[in-house]
C-alpha positions in Angstrom: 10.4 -4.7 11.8 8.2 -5.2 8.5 5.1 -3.1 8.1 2.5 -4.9 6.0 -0.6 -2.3 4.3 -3.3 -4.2 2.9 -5.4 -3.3 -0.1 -8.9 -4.8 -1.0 -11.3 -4.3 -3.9 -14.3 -5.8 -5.1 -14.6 -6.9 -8.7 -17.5 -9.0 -10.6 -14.3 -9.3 -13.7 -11.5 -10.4 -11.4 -9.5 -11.8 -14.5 -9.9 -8.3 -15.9 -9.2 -6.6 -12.7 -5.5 -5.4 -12.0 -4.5 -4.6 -8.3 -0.8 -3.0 -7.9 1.0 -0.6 -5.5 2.8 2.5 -6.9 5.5 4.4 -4.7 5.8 8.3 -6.0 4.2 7.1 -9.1 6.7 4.1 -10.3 6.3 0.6 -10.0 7.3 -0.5 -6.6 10.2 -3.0 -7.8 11.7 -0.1 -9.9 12.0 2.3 -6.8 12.9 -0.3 -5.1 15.3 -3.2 -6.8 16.3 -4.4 -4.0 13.6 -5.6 -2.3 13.1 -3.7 0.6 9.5 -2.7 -0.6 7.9 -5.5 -2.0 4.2 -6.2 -3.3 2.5 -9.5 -2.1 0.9 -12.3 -4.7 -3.3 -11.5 -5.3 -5.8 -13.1 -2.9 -9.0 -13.7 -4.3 -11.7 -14.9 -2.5 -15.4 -15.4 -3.8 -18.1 -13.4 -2.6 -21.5 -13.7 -3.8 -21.3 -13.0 -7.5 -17.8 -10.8 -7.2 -14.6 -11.6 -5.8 -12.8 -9.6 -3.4 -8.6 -8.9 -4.2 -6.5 -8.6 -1.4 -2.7 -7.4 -2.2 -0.2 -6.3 0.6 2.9 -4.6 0.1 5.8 -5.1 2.6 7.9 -2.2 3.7 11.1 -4.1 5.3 12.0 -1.0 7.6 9.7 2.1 7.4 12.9 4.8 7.2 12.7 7.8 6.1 12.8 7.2 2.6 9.7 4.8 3.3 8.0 8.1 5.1 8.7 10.2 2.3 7.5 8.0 -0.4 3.7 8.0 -1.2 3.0 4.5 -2.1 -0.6 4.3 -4.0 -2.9 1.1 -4.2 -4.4 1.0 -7.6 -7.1 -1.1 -9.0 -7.6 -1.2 -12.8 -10.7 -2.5 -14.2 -13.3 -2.1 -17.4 -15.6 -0.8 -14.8 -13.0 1.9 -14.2 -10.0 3.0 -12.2 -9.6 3.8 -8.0 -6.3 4.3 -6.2 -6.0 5.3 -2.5 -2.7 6.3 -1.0 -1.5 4.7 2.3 -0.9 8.1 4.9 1.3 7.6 8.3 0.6 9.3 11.0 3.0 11.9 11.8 5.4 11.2 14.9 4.8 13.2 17.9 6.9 15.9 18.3 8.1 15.6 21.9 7.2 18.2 24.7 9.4 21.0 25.3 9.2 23.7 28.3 10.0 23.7 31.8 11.0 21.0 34.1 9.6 19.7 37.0 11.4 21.4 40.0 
């Protein structure tokens, strides 16, 4: 099953704008040649006077390398720099005690 995370910015200089994912700090196709975790094309769509960016990156089967990896959406800009990392939720450790009966 792929998992698809989505990253969005706003930017009134979308030709000066970059939007990229980072996994532990490396470009995503370097930690990943093969193409298991792989960045979508930008989106940009027009709003108002600034365009918003839209850039997903595709995790082909979230192992537990995927788990371990802190993959980072970064938005580069001459109005300046953000970058929010994606968290998972932590499984559910399962119940343990008594039976029933």
């Amino acid at each position: 099953m792929t998992v698809t995370v989505s990253c969005t910015a706003l930017s009134s200089l979308p030709d000066l704008t970059l939007l990229y994912w980072l996994g532990n700090g490396s470009f995503v196709e370097k930690l990943y040649p093969d193409g298991a975790v792989r960045e979508g094309m930008v989106v940009e769509e027009p709003r108002g006077s600034a365009t918003v960016l839209h850039r997903d990156l595709h995790i082909g089967s979230l192992g537990a390398r995927e788990l371990r990896t802190n993959f980072t959406c970064v938005v580069l800009s001459p109005a300046g720099f953000a970058a929010r990392q994606a968290r998972w939720a932590p499984d559910e450790a399962p119940a343990e005690g008594p039976g029933l009966g």
